[in-house]
C-alpha positions in Angstrom: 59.3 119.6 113.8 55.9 118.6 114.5 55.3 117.6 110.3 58.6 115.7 110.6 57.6 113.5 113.5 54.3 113.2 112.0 55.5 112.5 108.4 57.7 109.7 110.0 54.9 108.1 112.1 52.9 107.9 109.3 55.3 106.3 107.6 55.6 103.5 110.3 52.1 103.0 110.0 52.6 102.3 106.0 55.0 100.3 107.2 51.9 98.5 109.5 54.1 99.3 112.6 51.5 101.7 114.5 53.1 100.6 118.0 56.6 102.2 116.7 54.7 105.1 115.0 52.8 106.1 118.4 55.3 107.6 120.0 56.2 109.8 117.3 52.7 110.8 116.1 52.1 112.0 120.0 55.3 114.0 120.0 53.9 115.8 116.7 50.6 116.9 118.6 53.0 118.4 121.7 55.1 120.0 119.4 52.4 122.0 117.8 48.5 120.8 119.5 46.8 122.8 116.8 48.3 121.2 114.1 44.7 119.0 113.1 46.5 116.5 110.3 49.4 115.2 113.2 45.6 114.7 115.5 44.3 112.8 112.6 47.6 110.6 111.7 47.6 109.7 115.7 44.1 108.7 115.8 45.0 106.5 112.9 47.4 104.6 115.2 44.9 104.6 117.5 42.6 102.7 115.7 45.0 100.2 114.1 45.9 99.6 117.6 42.2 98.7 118.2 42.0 101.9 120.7 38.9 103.1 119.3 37.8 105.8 122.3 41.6 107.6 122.2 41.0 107.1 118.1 37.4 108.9 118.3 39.1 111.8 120.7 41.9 112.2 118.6 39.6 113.1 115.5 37.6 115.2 117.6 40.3 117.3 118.4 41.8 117.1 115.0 38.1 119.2 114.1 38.2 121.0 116.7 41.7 122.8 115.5 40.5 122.7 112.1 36.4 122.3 111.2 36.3 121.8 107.1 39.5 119.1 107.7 37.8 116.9 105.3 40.6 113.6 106.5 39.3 113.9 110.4 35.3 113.9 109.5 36.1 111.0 106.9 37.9 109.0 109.8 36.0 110.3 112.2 32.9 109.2 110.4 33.9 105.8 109.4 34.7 105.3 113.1 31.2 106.2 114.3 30.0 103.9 111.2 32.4 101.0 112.9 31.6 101.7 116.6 27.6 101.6 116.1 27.0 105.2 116.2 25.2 105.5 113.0 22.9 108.2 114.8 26.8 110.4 115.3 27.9 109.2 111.4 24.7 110.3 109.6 24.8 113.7 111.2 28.8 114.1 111.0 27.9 113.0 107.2 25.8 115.6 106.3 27.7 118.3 108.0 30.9 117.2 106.1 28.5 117.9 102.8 27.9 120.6 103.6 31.3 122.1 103.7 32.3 119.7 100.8 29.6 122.0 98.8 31.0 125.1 99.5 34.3 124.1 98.1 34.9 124.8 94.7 37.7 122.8 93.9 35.4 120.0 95.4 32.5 121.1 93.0 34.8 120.9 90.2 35.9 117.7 90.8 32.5 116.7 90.8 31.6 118.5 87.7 34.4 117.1 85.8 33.1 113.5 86.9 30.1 114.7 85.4 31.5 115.7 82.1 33.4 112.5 81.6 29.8 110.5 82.5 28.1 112.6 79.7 25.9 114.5 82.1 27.1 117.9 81.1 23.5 119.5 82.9 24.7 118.9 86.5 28.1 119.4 85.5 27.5 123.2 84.4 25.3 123.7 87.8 28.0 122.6 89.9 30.8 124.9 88.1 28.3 127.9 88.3 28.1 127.4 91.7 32.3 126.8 91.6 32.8 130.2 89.4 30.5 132.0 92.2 32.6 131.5 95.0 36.2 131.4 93.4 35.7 132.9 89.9 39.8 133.4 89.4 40.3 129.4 88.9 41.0 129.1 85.1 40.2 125.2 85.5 37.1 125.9 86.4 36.5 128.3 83.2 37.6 125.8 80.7 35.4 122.7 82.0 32.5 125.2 81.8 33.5 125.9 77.9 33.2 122.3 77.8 29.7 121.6 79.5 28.5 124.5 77.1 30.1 123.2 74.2 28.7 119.2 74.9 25.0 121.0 75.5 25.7 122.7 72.4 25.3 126.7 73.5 28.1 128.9 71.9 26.7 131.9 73.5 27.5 130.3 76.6 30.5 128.5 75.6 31.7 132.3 74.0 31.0 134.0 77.2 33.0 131.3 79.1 36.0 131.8 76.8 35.5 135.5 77.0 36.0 135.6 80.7 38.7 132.9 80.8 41.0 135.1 78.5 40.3 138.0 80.6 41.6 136.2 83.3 44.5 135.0 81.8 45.5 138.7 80.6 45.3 139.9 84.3 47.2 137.1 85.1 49.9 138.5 82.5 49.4 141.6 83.5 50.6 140.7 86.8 53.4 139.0 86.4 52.3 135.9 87.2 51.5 132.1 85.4 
């Protein structure tokens, strides 16, 4: 219940009716208090509203429930940024990096940026570092075959394919896709 009165707020906020959307983005954080995205979509209100301390608390307590929640340091930051607390953005920044670094998905996103701006170096550091933490993404396998393959090393590009159809046979082997 709590996604459904959030999900519906947030739609009266696309809607740029935060006023309307209030009510139902606080009933989504006393139907379930731990759940961080309804604290994050009621601090949006908030702030459209121009309530920038019950914004700031709602974002706080939207990390609070869950740290790494990447949407509540964004906001969270951006309001600091707006309020004058560069001092509270800048460190709230470099925390957020800091878990952004130890997510691979986020790594391979960056890596594939990399690939398509023809800097296949940094893109093959940041999948190594990917393939250490989650090594059973096969995404993350076939963009390093193509960093080795635009830096022109088919030992590494072999190895890469190696290990990518070895996952893809235990994947079989499993009964899963």
């Amino acid at each position: 219940f709590a996604m459904f009165y959030s999900n519906n707020g947030v739609y009266l906020l696309g809607q740029a009716r935060p006023a309307e959307a209030l009510p139902l983005l606080e009933r989504a954080t006393v139907i379930a208090p731990s759940f961080a995205l309804g604290w994050v979509n009621l601090g949006h209100a908030h702030s459209l509203l121009g309530d920038t301390a019950k914004a700031q608390t709602c974002y706080e307590r939207a990390l609070k429930e869950e740290p790494a929640n990447l949407k509540a340091r964004a906001s969270l930051e951006q309001l600091y940024r707006s309020t004058g607390q560069i001092g509270r953005a800048e460190a709230l920044d470099r925390k957020t990096e800091r878990f952004r670094e130890r997510n691979p998905y986020y790594l391979a996103a960056l890596a594939r940026r990399d690939l398509g701006a023809g800097d296949a170096v940094t893109a093959e550091k940041r999948l190594r570092r990917a393939l250490a933490i989650k090594g059973d993404e096969p995404e993350f396998y076939e963009l390093a075959i193509a960093a080795a393959q635009r830096l022109g090393r088919p030992k590494d590009t072999e190895r890469w394919m190696v290990r990518l159809e070895k996952l893809r046979a235990r994947s079989r082997g499993s009964g899963t896709k």
